[in-house]
C-alpha positions as a printed Julia matrix, in Angstrom:
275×3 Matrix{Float64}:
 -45.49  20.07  -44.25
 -45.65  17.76  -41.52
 -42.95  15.06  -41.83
 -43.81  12.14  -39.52
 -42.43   9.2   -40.04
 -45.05   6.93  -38.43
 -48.62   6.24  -39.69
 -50.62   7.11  -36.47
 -54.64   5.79  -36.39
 -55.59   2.66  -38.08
 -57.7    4.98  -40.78
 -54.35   7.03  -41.25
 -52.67   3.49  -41.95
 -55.32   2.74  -44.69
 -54.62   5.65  -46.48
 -50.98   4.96  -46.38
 -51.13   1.75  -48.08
 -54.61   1.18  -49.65
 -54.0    2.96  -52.88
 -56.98   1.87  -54.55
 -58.86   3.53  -51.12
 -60.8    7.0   -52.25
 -57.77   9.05  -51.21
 -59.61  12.33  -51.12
 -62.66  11.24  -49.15
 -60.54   9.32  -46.71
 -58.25  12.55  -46.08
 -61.51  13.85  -45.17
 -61.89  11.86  -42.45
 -58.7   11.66  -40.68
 -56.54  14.08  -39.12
 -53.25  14.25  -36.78
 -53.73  11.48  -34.84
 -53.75  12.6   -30.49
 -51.0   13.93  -28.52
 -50.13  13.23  -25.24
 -51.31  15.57  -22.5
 -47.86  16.82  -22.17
 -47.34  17.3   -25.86
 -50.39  19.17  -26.02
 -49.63  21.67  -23.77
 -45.95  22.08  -25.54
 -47.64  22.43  -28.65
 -50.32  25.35  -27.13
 -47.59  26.82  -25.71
 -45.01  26.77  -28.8
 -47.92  28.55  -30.81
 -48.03  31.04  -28.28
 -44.59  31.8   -28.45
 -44.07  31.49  -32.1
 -47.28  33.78  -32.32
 -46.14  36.68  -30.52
 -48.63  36.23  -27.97
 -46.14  34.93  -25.04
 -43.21  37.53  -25.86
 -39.53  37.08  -25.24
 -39.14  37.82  -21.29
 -41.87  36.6   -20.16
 -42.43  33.85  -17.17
 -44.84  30.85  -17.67
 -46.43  29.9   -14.66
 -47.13  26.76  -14.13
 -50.2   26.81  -11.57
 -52.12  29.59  -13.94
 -51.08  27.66  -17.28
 -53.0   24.0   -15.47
 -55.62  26.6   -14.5
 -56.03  27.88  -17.97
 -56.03  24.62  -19.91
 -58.17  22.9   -16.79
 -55.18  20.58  -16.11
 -53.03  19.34  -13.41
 -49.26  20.95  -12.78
 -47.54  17.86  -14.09
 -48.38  17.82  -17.76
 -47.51  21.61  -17.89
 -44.19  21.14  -15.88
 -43.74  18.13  -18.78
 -44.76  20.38  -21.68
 -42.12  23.26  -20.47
 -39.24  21.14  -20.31
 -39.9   19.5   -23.55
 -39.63  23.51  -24.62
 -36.93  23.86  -22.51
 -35.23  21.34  -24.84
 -35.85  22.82  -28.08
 -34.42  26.28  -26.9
 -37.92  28.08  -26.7
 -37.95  28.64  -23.11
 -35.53  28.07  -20.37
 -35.39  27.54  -16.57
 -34.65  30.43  -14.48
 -33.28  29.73  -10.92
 -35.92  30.48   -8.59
 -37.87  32.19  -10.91
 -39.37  29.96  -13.13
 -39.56  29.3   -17.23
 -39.04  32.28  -19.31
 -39.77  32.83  -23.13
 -36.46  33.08  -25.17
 -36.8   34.92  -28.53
 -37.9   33.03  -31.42
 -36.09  34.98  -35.13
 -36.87  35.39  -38.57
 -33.19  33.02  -38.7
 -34.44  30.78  -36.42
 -37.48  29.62  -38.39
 -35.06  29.56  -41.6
 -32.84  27.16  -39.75
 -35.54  24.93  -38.53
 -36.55  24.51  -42.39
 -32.46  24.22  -43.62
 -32.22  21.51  -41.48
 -35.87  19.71  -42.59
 -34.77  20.7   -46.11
 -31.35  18.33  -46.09
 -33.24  15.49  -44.17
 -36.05  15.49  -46.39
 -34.17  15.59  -49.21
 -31.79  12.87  -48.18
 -35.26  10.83  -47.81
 -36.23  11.66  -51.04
 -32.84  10.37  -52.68
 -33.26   7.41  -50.64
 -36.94   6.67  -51.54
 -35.91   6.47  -55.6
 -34.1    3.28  -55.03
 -36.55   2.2   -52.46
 -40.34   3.28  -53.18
 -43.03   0.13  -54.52
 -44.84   0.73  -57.95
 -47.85   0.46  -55.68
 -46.31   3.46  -53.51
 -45.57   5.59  -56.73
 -49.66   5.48  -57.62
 -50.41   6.4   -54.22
 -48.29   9.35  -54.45
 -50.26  10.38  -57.99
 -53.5   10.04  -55.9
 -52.68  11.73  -52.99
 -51.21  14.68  -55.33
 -54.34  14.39  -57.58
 -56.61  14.99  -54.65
 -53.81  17.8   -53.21
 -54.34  19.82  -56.51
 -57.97  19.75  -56.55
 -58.17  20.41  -52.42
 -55.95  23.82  -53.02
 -58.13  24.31  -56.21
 -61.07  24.52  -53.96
 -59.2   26.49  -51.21
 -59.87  23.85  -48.85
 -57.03  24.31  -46.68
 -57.21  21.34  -43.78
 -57.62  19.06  -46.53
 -54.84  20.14  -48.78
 -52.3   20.22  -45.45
 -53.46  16.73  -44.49
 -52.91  15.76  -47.82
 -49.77  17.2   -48.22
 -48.5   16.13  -45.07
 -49.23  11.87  -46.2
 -47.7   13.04  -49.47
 -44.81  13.67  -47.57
 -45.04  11.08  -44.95
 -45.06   8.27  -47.77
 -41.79   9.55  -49.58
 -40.33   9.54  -45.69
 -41.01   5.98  -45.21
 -40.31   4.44  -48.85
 -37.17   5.55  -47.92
 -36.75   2.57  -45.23
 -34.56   4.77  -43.04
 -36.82   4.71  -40.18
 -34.1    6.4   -37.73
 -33.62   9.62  -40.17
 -37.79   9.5   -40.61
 -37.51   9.8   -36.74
 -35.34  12.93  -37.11
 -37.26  14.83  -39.5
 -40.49  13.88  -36.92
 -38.51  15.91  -33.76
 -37.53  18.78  -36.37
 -41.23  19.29  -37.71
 -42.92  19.47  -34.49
 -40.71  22.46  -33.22
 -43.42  24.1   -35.51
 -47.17  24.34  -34.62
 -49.06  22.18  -37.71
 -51.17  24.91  -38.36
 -48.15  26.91  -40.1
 -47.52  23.6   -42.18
 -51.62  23.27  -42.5
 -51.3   27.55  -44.25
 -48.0   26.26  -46.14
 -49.58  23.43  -47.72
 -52.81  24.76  -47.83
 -51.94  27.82  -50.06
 -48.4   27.64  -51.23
 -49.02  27.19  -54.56
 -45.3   26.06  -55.26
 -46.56  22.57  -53.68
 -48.66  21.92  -56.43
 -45.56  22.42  -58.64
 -42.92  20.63  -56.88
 -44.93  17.51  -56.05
 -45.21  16.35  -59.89
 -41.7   17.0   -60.63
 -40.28  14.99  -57.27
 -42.6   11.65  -58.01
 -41.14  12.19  -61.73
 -37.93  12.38  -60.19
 -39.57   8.83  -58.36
 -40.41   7.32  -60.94
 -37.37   7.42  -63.0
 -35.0    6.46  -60.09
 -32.81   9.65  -59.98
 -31.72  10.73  -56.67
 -29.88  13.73  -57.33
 -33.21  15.11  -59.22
 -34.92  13.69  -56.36
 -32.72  15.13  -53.43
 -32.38  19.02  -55.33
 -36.53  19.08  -55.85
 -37.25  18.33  -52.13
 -34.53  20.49  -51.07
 -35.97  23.72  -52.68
 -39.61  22.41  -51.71
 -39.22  22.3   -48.43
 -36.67  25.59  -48.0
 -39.42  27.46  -50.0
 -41.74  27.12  -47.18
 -39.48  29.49  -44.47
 -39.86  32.48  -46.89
 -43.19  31.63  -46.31
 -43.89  31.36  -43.66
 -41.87  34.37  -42.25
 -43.56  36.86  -44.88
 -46.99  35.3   -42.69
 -45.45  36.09  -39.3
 -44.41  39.75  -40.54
 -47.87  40.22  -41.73
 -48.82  39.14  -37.87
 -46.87  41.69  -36.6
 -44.03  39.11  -34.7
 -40.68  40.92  -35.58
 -39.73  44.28  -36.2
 -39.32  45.85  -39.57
 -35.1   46.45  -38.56
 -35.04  42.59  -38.6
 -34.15  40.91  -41.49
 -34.01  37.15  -42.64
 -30.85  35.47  -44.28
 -30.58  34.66  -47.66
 -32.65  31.43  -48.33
 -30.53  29.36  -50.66
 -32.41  28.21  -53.67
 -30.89  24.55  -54.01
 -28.63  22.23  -52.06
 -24.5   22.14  -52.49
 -23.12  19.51  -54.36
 -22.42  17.9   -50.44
 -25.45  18.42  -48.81
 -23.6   17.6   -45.45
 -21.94  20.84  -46.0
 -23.98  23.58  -47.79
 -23.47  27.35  -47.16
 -27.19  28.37  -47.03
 -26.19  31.72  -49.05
 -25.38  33.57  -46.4
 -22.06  35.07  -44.58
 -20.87  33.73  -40.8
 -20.93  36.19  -37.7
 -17.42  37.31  -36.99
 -16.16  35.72  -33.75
């Protein structure tokens, strides 16, 4: 669940807008697009992290990390404050990065907040999206159903993710597209790739959000994506329990099941911390 908001190769670009283009063979052939060097290493790390593999407390050095990945310092001093930024690490004086703890609330607010972009896009796109748009939607859902059908998992997350992708940009709001981008990449693609690939509740939302499309209703449009997206941090936390990252004491927050009537203001179903 992948929510770019730029096509990246030239193939990726011909599946976005050639919708008479075999959209399942062409899925096929195309993936992520590349990362820079310093993304890469942010991203290795992150899965680390998110994995349970690099626990809270410990330091990342940087010499053994370039030695590991067969790199110079400077893309792994790069990579570690980009984490630095989005709260997974921090820098300790004279001691180096350490690995902050990553919570069962934590992955539910990374989703909340994809959840109310998204499904701003979405409300956006029904005023916005091209007839010629709307049939590549169909397709690339067509091909989605059959891909999880076959429990082909790559190909149903890279079809799910230009599913996606082409709601965020028939939305023409290239600056909130941008947004979602920063907020999905907090999250390795191969949790998106397992939500995609096997959440069956995909299959059933996308159908009902290009009907929503289709028929120019924004609120219909903004609720369905809403839940769609949200659905995927109960998810994707029962898959991390499974792995073993949290204890069994810790428990998520109430995932709310559709968006308040002001989606700039919704209560997530669950109660504040006292100060």
């Amino acid at each position: 669940m992948d929510y770019h908001s730029q096509p990246g190769t030239s193939a990726e670009t011909s599946i976005f807008r050639e919708p008479t283009l075999s959209t399942l063979a062409a899925a096929k052939q195309v993936g992520f697009g590349q990362q820079q060097l310093s993304e890469s290493v942010a991203t290795h790390l992150r899965e680390q992290i998110i994995s349970g593999k690099l626990a809270k407390g410990s330091f990342l050095r940087i010499d053994a990390i370039a030695k590991e990945l067969n790199i110079s310092t400077t893309p792994v001093r790069e990579g570690l404050l980009l984490l630095q930024s989005e709260s997974f690490v921090r820098l300790m004086p004279r001691r180096g990065f350490m690995v902050n703890s990553f919570s069962k609330e934590d992955v539910l607010d990374l989703f909340w907040a994809q959840a109310i972009i998204a499904a701003e896009l979405a409300a956006r796109a029904t005023k916005r999206i091209s007839k010629e748009e709307l049939a590549h939607l169909q397709e690339l859902h067509d091909a989605h159903e059959v891909a999880v059908r076959e429990k082909d998992v790559p190909l149903a997350a890279r079809l799910g993710h230009h599913y996606h992708r082409t709601i965020n940009l028939a939305a023409q709001s290239p600056r909130l597209a941008l947004l979602m981008g920063s907020l999905s990449k907090q999250l390795p693609n191969r949790f998106y790739s397992s939500i995609e690939g096997q959440l069956e509740g995909a299959v059933e939302y996308h159908p009902m959000i290009i009907s929503a499309l289709r028929m120019g209703d924004p609120e219909a449009a903004r609720s369905l994506m809403f839940r769609h997206v949200l659905s995927g941090a109960e998810h994707l936390i029962s898959m991390l329990e499974r792995q073993g990252l949290w204890t069994s004491g810790e428990t998520a927050p109430a995932v709310a099941a559709a968006p308040s009537p002001d989606p700039a203001t919704p209560t997530r179903g669950r109660r504040r911390k006292a100060a």
